[in-house]
C-alpha positions in Angstrom: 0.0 0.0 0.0 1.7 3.1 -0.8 1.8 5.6 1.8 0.7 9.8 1.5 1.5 12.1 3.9 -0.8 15.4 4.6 0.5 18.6 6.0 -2.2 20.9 6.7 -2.8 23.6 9.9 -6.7 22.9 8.8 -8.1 19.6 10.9 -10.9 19.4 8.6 -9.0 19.2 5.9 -6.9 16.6 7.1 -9.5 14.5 8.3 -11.5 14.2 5.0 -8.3 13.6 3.4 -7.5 11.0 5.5 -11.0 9.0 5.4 -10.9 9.8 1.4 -7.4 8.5 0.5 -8.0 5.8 3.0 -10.9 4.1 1.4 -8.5 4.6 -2.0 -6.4 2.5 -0.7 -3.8 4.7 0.4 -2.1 4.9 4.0 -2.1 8.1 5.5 -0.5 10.1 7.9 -1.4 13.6 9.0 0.9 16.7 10.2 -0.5 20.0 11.6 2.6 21.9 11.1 5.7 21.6 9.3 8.2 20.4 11.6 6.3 17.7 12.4 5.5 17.0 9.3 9.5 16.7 8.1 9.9 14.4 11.2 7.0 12.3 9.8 9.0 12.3 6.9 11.5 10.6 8.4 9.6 7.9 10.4 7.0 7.2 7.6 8.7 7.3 4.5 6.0 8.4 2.3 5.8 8.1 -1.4 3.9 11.4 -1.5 3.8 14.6 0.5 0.8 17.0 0.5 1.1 20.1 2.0 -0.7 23.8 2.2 1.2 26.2 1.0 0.4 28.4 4.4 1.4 26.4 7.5 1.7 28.5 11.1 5.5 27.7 11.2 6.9 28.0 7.7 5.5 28.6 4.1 4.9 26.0 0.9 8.3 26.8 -0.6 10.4 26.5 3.0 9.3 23.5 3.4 9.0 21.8 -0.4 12.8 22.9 0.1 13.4 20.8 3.0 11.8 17.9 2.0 13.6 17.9 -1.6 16.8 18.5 0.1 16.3 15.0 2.1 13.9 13.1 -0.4 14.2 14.4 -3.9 12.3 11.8 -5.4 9.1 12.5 -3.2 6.6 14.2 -5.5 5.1 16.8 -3.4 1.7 18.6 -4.1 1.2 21.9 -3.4 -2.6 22.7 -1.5 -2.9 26.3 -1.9 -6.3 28.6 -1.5 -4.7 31.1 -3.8 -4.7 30.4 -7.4 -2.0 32.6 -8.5 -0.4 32.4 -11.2 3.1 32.9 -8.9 2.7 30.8 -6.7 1.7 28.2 -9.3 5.0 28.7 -11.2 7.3 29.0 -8.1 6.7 25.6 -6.6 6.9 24.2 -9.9 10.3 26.0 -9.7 11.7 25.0 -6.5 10.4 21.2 -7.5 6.9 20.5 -6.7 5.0 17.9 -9.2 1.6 20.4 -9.3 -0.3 21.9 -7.1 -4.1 21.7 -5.8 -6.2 24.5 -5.2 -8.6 24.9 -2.6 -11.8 23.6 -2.2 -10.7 19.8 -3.1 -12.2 17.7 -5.4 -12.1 14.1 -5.5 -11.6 13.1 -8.8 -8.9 16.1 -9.2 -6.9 14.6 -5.9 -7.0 11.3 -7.9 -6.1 12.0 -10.8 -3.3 14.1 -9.6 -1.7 11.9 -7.1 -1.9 8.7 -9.6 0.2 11.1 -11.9 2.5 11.7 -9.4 2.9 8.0 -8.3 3.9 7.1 -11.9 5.7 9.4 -12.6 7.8 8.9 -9.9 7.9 5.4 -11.0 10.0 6.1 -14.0 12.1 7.8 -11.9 16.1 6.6 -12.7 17.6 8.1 -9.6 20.8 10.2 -9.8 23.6 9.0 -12.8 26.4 10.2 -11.0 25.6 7.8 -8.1 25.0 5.0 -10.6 27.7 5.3 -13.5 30.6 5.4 -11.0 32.9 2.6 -11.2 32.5 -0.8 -13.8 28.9 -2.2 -14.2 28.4 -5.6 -15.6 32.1 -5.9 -16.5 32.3 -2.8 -19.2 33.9 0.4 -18.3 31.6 3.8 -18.4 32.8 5.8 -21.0 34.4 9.1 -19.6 31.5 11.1 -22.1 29.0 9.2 -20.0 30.6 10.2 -16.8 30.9 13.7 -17.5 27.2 13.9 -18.2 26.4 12.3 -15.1 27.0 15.6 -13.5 24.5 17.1 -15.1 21.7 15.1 -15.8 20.2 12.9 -12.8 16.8 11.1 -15.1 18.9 8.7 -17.5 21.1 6.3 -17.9 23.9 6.2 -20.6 25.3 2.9 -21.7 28.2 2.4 -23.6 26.7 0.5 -26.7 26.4 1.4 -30.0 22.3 2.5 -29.9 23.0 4.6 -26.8 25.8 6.6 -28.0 23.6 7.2 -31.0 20.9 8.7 -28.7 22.9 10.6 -27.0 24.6 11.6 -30.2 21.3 13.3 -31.0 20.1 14.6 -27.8 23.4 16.7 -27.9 22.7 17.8 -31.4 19.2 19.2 -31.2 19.1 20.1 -27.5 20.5 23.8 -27.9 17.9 24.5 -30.5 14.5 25.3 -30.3 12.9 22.4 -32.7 9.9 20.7 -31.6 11.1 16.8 -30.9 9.0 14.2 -31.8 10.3 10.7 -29.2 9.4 7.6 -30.4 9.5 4.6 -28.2 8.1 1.5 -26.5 6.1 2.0 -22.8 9.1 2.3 -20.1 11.9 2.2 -22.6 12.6 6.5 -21.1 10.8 8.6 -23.5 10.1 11.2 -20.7 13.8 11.2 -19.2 15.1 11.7 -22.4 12.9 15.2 -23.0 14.1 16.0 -19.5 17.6 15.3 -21.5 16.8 17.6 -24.2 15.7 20.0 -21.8 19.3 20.2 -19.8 21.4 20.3 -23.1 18.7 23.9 -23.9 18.9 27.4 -22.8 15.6 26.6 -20.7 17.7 24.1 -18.5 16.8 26.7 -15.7 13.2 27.1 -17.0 10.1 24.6 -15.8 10.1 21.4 -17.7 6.6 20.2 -17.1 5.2 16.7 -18.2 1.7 15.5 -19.0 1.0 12.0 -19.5 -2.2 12.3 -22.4 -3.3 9.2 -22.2 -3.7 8.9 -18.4 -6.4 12.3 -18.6 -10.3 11.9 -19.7 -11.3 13.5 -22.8 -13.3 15.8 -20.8 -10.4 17.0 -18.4 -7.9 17.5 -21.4 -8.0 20.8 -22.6 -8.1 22.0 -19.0 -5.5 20.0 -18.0 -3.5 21.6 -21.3 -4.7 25.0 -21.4 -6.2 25.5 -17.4 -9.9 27.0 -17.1 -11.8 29.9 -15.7 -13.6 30.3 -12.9 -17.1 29.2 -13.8 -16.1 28.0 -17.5 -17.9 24.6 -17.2 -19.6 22.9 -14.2 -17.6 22.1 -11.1 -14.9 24.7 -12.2 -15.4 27.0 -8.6 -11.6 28.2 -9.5 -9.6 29.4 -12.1 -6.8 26.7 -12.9 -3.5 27.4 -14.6 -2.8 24.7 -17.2 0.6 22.8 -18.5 1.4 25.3 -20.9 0.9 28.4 -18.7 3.0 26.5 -16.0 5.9 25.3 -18.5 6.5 29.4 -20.1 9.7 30.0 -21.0 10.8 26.4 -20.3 9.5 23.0 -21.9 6.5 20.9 -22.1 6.5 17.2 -22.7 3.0 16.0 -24.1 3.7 11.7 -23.7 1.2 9.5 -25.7 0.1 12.5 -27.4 -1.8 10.4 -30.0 -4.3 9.3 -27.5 -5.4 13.5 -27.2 -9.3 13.2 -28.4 -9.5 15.3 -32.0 -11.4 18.6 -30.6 -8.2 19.1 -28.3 -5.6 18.9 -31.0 -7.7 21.2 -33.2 -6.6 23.7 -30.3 -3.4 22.4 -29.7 -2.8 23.2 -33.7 -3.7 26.8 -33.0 -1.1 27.3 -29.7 1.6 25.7 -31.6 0.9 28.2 -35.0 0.6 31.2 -32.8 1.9 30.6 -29.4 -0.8 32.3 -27.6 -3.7 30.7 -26.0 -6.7 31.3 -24.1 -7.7 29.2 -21.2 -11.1 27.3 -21.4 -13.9 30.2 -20.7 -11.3 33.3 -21.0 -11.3 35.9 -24.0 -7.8 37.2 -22.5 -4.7 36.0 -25.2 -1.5 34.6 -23.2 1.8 34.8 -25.1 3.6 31.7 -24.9 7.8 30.9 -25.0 7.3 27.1 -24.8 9.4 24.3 -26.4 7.2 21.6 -27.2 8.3 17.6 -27.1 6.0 15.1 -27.5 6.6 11.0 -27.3 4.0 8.2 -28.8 4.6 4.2 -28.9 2.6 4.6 -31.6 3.5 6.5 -35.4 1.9 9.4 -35.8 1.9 9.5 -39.3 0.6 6.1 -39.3 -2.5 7.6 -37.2 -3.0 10.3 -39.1 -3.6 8.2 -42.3 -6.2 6.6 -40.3 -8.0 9.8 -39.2 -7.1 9.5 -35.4 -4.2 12.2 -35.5 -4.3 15.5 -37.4 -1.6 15.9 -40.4 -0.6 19.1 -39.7 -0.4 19.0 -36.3 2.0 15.8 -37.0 4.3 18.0 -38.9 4.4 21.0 -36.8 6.0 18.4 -34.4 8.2 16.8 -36.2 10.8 19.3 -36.7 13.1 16.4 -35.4 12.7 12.8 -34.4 14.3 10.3 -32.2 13.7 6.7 -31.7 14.2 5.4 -27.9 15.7 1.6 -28.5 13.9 -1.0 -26.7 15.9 -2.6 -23.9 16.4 -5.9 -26.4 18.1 -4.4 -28.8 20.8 -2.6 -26.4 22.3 -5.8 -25.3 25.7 -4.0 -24.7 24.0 -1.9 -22.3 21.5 -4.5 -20.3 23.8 -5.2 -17.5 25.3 -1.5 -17.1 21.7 -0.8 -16.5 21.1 -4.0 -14.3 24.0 -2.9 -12.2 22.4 1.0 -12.0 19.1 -0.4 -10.8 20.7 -2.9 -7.9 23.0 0.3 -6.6 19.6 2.3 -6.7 17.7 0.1 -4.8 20.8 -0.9 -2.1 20.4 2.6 -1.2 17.0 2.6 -0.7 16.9 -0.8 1.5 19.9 -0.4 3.0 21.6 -3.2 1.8 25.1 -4.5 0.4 23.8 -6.9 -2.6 27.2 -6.8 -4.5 25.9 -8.0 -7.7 24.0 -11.3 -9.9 25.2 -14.6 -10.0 25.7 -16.3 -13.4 22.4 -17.8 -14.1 21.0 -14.2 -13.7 23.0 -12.5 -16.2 22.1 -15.0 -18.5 18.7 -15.1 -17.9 18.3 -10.7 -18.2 21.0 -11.4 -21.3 17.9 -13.9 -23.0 15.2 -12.2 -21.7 13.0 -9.7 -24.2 12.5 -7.3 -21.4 8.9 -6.3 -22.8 8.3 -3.4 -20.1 12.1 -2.4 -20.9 13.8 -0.3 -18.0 11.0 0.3 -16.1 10.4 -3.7 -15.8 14.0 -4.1 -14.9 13.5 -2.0 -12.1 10.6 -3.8 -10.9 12.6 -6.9 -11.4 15.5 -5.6 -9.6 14.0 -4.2 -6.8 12.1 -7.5 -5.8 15.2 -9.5 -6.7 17.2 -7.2 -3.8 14.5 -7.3 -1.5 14.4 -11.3 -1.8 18.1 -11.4 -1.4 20.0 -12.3 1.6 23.7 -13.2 0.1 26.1 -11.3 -1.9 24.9 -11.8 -5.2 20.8 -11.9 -6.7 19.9 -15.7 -7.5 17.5 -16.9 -10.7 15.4 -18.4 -7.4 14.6 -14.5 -6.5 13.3 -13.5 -10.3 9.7 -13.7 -11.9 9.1 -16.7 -13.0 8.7 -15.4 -16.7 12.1 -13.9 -16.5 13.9 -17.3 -14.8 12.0 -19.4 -17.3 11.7 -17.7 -20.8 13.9 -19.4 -22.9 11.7 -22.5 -22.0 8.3 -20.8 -22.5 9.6 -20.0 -25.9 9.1 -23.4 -27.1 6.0 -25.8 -26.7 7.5 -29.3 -26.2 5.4 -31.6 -29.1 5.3 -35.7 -29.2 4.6 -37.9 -31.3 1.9 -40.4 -30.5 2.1 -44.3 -31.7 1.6 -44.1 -35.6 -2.5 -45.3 -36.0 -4.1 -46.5 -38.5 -7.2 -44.2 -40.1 -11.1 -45.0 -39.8 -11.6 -47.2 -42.7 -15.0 -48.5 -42.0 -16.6 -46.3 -44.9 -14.1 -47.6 -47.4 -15.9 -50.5 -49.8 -11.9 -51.9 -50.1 -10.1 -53.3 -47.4 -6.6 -51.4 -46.5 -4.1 -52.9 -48.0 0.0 -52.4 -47.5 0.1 -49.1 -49.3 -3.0 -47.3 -47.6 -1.1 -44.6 -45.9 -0.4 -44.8 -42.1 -1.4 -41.2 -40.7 1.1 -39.8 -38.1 -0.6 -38.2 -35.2 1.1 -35.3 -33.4 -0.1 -33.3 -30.6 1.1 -30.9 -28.5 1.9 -31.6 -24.9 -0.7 -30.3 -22.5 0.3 -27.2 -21.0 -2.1 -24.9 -18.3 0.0 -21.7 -19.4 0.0 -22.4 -22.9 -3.7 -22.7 -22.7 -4.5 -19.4 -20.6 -1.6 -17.6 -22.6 -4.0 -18.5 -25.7 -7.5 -17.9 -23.7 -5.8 -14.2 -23.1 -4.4 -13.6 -26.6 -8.1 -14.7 -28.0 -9.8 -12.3 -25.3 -7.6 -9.2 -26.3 -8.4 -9.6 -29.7 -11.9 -10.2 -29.1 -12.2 -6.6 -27.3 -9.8 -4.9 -29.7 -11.6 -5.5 -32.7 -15.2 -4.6 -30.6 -14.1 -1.1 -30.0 -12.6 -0.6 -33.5 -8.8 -1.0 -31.7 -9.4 1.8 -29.6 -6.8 1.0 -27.3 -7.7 3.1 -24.4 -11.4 1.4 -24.5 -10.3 -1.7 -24.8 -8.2 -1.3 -21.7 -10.8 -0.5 -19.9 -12.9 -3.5 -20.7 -10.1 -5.5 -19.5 -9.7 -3.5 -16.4 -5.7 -2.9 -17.1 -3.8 0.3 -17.2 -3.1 1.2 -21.2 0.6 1.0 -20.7 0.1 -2.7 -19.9 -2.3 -3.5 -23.2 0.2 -2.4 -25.1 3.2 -4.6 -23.6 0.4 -7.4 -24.4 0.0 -6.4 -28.0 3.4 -6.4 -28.7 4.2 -9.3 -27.2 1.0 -11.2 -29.4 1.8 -8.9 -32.4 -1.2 -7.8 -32.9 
């Protein structure tokens, strides 16, 4: 259960936070001030802080200061009665992932802590904790180490594919192109725009990130663009939206191909003139954004089918870049490997030193469909699991420790039989044919492995291959229908 903590002067607040998170499955613990709520920091080792930007004792940006200075992978959420524009931009400044404005609504507090929670998922850690030293038996290149001291959100192998990223990231970083990232679900799309962002002359500018596909089609072009007060129902407040929030520095739109039509029609329009309005204003707002957008999907392939607009296709892509799947940067697999194990000994507090042959075999084999982010998750429950020096194939998933058996379906062949004959009219004789019989072996996983592929495809082609329907109907996360599609090819 992942834990929240909620710093608020207001017990009223605090308490309807607590019963509503609680009953979302969260854990919760509450501070009334802000010292107590940076020594519940320590004890309860949240995952997310929420705190007013007003306590008694200290303000928003003292303590989103404090806690970033001890945790700086904590998203924090700013709750603020004040909807200024300022304020809004500050704490995005000093490191906050967004803020709340007062009163609360549910489905916004969802919505934006599940944001958070992913986001800080991808989350890499720092490279100049993680590229020191050999990993996996290759030197880190002294180019890699010298970007380490810049850039904390990716990780720089030595193999061919990711000096050819990196390659590009330096080239078109100092301009001011719009970048178009392709790549497969956790393979980094987002920490490489936070690359392209360093190498700019925004690097001290906001870089603000909006994950497309995670927002309802209602909720986008507020979410986009921010609202006025009174523009629809249920908008008490004015809100500020990505783009206001990411002036001057650079906005990262991922899985842009999953914005519904009516938005990108508006999004056309901010990218020709860079001014926008915000949903129910007349008042223009002059905008210095750099725009980079990701897909797993080819936009030019969706706009042949009618689901992304041509023209807003090629006002982003000025400039292109393919993130490599993990499978295809075999040079790099255990440079990463070793990144991940040094990331998570830090957060356990343990001494795992390294992986024992069998593992490095196995993660060498393995197709890695969830790429980096599923080595993480691998990584971090191999550490836990482990009490020796080195991680064990006993401690990895089962699909990981056993692929390159899964990959094959063991067959027989049954005793040769002779066919039916009682229709003939001619007895057999010697040279009627003996048929050979072969079956496969039963297999349970082999049969629910099928049962899924069959079901997926059933729902896909209901919904016209809407993928973010179809998802839905399967009650899974989008990110995770994908991986599913890619591995069935469909």
């Amino acid at each position: 259960m992942q834990r929240i903590l909620v710093i608020d002067d207001d017990t009223d607040i605090c308490l309807l936070l607590r019963r509503f998170l609680t009953k979302n499955n969260y854990e919760v613990a509450i501070a009334h001030d802000g010292n107590t709520g940076l020594i519940l920091l320590q004890e309860f080792r949240p995952d997310l802080v929420m705190t007013d930007f007003r306590l008694g004792d200290m303000d928003g940006g003292t303590i989103l200061s404090k806690i970033k200075e001890k945790f700086p992978f904590i998203p924090v959420l700013i709750i603020t009665g004040y909807s200024d524009i300022k304020i809004a931009v500050n704490v995005m400044k000093l490191g906050a992932y967004d803020y709340i404005t007062k009163p609360l609504f549910p489905d916004e507090i969802l919505l934006t802590i599940k944001k958070a929670l992913e986001s800080t998922e991808s989350e890499q850690g720092s490279m100049q904790e993680s590229l020191s030293g050999k990993s996996g038996g290759n030197e880190v290149s002294t180019e890699t180490k010298k970007k380490s001291s810049k850039a904390v959100k990716y990780i720089f192998g030595d193999g061919e594919e990711s000096n050819y990223l990196l390659k590009q990231i330096q080239l078109v970083g100092p301009t001011n192109y719009s970048v178009l990232i392709y790549g497969e679900s956790g393979s980094g799309k987002e920490s490489v725009a936070q690359e392209i962002h360093l190498h700019s002359k925004r690097a001290n500018q906001p870089f603000v990130a909006m994950d497309c596909g995670a927002i309802s089609k209602d909720l986008a072009g507020s979410e986009l663009f921010g609202h006025e007060k009174g523009a629809f129902t249920g908008a008490l407040t004015q809100k500020i939206g990505h783009f206001e929030l990411a002036n001057g520095g650079t906005i990262f739109l991922d899985e842009v191909a999953n914005l519904p039509y009516e938005v990108q029609v508006l999004l056309l329009r901010v990218v020709q003139e860079r001014t926008m309005k915000r949903i129910g204003g007349t008042k223009e707002i002059p905008l210095d954004v750099r725009i980079v957008v990701a897909s797993n999907e080819k936009l030019h392939e969706a706009s042949k089918r009618g689901k992304f607009r041509e023209d807003l296709f090629h006002r982003f892509n000025e400039f292109s870049i393919d993130v490599p799947p993990l499978r295809d940067r075999k040079a790099d697999i255990m440079v990463f490997a070793k990144f991940f194990l040094d990331q998570t000994n830090a957060e356990l507090g343990k001494h795992v030193k390294g992986f024992s042959p069998d593992v490095i075999e196995n993660f060498m084999t393995y197709a890695w469909y969830g790429n980096l982010r599923e080595m993480r998750n691998v990584i971090k429950r191999a550490t836990l699991l482990t009490d020796g020096d080195f991680i064990e194939a006993k401690t990895l998933p089962f699909e990981i420790s056993n692929y390159a058996k899964l990959l094959f379906t063991d067959t027989i062949n049954t005793p040769t039989v002779q066919p039916n004959i009682s229709h003939y009219t001619t007895t057999p004789t010697e040279s009627t044919p003996i048929v050979e019989v072969v079956t496969k072996k039963p297999s349970l996983k082999s049969a629910a492995v099928e049962a899924e592929y069959e079901m997926i495809l059933k729902v896909l082609k209901d919904v016209n291959f809407n993928k973010s329907k179809a998802a839905r109907l399967l009650n899974i996360d989008r990110k995770t229908l994908y991986n599913k599609m890619k591995m069935f090819e469909l």
